[in-house]
PATI-231329 format. One record per residue: x, y, z of N, C-alpha, C in turn; residue number from 1. Coordinates in steps of 0.05 Angstrom, whole numbers, plus 5000, padded with zeros to 4 digits. Example, Ala and Ser with C-alpha at 12.3 -4.5 7.8 and 13.67 -1.06 7.14 Angstrom:
@nX: 5264, nY: 4886, nZ: 5156, caX: 5246, caY: 4910, caZ: 5156, cX: 5264, cY: 4934, cZ: 5156, i: 1
@nX: 5257, nY: 4955, nZ: 5142, caX: 5273, caY: 4979, caZ: 5143, cX: 5258, cY: 5001, cZ: 5157, i: 2
This chain:
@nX: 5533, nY: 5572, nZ: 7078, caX: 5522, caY: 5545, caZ: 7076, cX: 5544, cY: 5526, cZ: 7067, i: 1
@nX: 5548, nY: 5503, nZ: 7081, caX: 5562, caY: 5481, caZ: 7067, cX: 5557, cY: 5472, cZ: 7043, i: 2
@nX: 5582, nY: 5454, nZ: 7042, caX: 5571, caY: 5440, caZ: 7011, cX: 5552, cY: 5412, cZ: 7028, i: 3
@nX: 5561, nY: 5408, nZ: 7056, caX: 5544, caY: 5385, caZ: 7058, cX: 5505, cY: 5390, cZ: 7053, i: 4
@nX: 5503, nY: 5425, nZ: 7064, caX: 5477, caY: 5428, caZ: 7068, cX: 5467, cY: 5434, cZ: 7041, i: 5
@nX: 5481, nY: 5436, nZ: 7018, caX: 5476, caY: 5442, caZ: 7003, cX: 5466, cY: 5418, cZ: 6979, i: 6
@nX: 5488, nY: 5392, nZ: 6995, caX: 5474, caY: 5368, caZ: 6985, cX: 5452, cY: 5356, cZ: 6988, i: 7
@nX: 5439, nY: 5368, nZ: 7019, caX: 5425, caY: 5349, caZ: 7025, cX: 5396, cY: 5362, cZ: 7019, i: 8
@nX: 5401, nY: 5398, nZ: 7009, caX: 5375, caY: 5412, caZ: 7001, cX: 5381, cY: 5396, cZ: 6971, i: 9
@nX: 5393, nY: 5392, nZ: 6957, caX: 5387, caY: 5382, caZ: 6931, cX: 5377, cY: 5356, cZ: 6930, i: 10
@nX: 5376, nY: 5341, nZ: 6948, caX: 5368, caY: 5317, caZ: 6952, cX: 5337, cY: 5319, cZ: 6954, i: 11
@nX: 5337, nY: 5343, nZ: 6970, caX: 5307, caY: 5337, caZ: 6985, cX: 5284, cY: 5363, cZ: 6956, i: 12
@nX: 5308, nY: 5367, nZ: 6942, caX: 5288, caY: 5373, caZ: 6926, cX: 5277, cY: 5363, cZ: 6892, i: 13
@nX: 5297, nY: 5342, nZ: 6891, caX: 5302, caY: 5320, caZ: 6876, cX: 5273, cY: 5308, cZ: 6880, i: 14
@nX: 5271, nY: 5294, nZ: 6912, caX: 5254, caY: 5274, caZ: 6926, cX: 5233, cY: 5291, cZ: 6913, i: 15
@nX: 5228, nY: 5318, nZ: 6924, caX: 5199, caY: 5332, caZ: 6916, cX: 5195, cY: 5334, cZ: 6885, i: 16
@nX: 5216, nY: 5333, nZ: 6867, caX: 5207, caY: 5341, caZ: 6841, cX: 5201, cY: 5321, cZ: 6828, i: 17
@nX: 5216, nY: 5294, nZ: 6838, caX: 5198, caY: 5251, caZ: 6831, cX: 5180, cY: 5258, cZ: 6842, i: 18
@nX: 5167, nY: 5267, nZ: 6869, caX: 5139, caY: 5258, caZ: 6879, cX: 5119, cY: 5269, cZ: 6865, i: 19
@nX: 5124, nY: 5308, nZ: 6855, caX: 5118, caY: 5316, caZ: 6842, cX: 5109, cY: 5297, cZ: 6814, i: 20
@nX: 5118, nY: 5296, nZ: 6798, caX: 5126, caY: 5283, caZ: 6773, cX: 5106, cY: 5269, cZ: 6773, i: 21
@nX: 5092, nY: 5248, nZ: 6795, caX: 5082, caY: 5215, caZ: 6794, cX: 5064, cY: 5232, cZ: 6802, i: 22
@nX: 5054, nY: 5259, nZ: 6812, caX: 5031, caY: 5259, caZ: 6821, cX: 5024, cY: 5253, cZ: 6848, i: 23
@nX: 5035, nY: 5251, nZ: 6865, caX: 5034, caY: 5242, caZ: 6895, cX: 5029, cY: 5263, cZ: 6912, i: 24
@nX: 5014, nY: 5272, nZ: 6926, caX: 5020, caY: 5287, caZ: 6949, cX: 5036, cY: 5278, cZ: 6972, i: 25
@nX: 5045, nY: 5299, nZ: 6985, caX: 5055, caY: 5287, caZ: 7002, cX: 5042, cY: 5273, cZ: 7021, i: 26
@nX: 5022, nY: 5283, nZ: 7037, caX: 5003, caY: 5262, caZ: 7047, cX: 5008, cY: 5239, cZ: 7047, i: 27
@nX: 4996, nY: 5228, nZ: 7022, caX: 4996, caY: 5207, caZ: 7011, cX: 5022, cY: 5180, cZ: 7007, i: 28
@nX: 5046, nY: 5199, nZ: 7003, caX: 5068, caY: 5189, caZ: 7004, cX: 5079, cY: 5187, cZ: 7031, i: 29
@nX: 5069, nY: 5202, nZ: 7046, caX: 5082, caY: 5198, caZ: 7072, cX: 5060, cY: 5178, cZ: 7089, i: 30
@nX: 5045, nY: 5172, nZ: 7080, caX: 5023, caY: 5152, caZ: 7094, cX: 5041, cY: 5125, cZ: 7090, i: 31
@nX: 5046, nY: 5122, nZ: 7057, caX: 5052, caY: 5092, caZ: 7049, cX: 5081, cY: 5093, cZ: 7057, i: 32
@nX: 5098, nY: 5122, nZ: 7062, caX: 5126, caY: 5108, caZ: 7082, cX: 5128, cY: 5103, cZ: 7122, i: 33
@nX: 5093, nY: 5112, nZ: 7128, caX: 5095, caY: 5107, caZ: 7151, cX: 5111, cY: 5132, cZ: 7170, i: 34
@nX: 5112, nY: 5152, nZ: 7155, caX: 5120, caY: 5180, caZ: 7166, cX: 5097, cY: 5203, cZ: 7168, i: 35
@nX: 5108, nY: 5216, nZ: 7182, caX: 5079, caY: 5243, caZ: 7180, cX: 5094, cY: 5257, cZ: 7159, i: 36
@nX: 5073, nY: 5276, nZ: 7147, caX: 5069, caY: 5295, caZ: 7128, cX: 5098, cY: 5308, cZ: 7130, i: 37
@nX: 5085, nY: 5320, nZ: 7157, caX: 5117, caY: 5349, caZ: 7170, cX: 5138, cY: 5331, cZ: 7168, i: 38
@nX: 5148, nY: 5300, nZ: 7172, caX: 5177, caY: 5294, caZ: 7167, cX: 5184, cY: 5294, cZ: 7137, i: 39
@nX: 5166, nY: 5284, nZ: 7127, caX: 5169, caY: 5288, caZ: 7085, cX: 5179, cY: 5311, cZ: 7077, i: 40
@nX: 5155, nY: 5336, nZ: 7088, caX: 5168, caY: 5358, caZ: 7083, cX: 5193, cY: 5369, cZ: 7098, i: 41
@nX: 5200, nY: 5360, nZ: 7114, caX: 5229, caY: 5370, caZ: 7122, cX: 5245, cY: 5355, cZ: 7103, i: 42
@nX: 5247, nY: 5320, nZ: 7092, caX: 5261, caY: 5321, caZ: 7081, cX: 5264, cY: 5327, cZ: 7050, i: 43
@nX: 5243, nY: 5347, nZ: 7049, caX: 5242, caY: 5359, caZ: 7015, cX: 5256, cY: 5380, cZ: 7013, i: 44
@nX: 5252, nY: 5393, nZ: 7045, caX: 5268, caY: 5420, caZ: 7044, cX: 5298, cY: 5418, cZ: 7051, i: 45
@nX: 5302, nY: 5392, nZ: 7059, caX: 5339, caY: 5391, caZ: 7060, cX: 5330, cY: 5404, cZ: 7095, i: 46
@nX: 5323, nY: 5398, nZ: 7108, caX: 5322, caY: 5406, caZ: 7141, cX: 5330, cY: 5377, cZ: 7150, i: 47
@nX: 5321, nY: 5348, nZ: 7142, caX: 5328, caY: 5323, caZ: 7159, cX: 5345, cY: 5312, cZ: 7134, i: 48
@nX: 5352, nY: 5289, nZ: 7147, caX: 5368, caY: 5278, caZ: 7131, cX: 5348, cY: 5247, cZ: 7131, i: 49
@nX: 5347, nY: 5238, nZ: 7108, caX: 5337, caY: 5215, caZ: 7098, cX: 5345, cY: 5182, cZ: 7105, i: 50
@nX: 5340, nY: 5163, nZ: 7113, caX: 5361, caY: 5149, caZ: 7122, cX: 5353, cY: 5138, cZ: 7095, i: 51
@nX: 5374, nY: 5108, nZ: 7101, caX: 5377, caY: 5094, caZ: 7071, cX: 5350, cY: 5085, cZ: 7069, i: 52
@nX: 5336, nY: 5068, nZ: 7095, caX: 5310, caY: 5056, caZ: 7094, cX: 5284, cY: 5069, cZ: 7073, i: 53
@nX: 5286, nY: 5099, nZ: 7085, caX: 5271, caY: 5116, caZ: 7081, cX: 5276, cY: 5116, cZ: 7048, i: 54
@nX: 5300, nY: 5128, nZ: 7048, caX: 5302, caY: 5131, caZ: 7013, cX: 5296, cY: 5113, cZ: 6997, i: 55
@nX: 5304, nY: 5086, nZ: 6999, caX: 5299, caY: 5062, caZ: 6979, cX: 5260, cY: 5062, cZ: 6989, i: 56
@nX: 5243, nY: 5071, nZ: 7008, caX: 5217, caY: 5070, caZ: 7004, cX: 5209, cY: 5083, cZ: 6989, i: 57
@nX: 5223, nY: 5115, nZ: 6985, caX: 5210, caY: 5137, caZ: 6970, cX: 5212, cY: 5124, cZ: 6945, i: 58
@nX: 5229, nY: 5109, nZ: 6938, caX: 5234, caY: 5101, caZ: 6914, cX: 5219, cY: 5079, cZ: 6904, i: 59
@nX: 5217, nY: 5069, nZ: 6929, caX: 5194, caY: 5035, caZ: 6920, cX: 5166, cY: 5049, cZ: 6911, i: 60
@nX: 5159, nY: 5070, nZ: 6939, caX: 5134, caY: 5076, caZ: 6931, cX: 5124, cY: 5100, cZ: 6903, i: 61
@nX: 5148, nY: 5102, nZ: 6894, caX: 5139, caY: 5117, caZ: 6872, cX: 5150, cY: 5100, cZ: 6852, i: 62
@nX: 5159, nY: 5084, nZ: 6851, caX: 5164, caY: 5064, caZ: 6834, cX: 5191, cY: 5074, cZ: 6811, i: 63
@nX: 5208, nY: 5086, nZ: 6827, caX: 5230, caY: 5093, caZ: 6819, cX: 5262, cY: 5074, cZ: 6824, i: 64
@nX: 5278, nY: 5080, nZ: 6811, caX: 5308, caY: 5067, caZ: 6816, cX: 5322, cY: 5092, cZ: 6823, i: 65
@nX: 5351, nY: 5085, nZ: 6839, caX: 5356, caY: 5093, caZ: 6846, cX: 5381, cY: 5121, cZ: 6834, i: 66
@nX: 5385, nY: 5108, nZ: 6809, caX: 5386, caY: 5115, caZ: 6791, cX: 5377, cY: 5150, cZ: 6785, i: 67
@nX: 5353, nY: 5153, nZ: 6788, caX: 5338, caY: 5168, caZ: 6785, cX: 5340, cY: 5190, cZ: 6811, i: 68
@nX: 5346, nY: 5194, nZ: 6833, caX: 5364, caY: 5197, caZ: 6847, cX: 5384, cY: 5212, cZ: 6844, i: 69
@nX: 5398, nY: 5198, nZ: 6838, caX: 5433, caY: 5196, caZ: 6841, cX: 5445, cY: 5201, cZ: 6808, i: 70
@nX: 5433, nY: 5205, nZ: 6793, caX: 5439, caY: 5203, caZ: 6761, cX: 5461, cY: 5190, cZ: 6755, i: 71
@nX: 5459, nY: 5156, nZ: 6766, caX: 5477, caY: 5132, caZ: 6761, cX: 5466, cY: 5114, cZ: 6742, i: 72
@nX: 5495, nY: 5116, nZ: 6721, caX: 5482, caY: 5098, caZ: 6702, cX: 5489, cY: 5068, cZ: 6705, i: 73
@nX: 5466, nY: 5058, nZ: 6707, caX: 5481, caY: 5017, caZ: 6710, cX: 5490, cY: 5009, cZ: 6690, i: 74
């Protein structure tokens, strides 16, 4: 496995452990980003890659910064 694939499973399990956290199903979260279920869960499992659009939604809709993410401090 790459280190790229390796970034992008940590990403997508980041995404699941905020959605987790707030309580969200995915369902639910993937309704309010206008994606189906099955694309959320691919990008929890690190199978798709997230565009920027997508990410700053996951973040609107859970009411996160990006920060939180990326463990950048402003």
């Amino acid at each position: 496995m790459s280190t790229k694939d390796e970034r992008l499973i940590l990403l997508g399990q980041k995404i699941k452990q905020l959605r987790k956290s707030k309580k969200v199903s995915q369902l639910n979260l993937s309704i309010k980003l206008d994606i189906t279920r099955e694309h959320l869960s691919k990008l929890e499992r690190g199978v798709a890659y997230p565009s920027v659009k997508i990410l700053f939604s996951i973040l609107d809709a859970l009411n996160l910064d990006i920060s939180n993410i990326f463990n950048i401090k402003p």
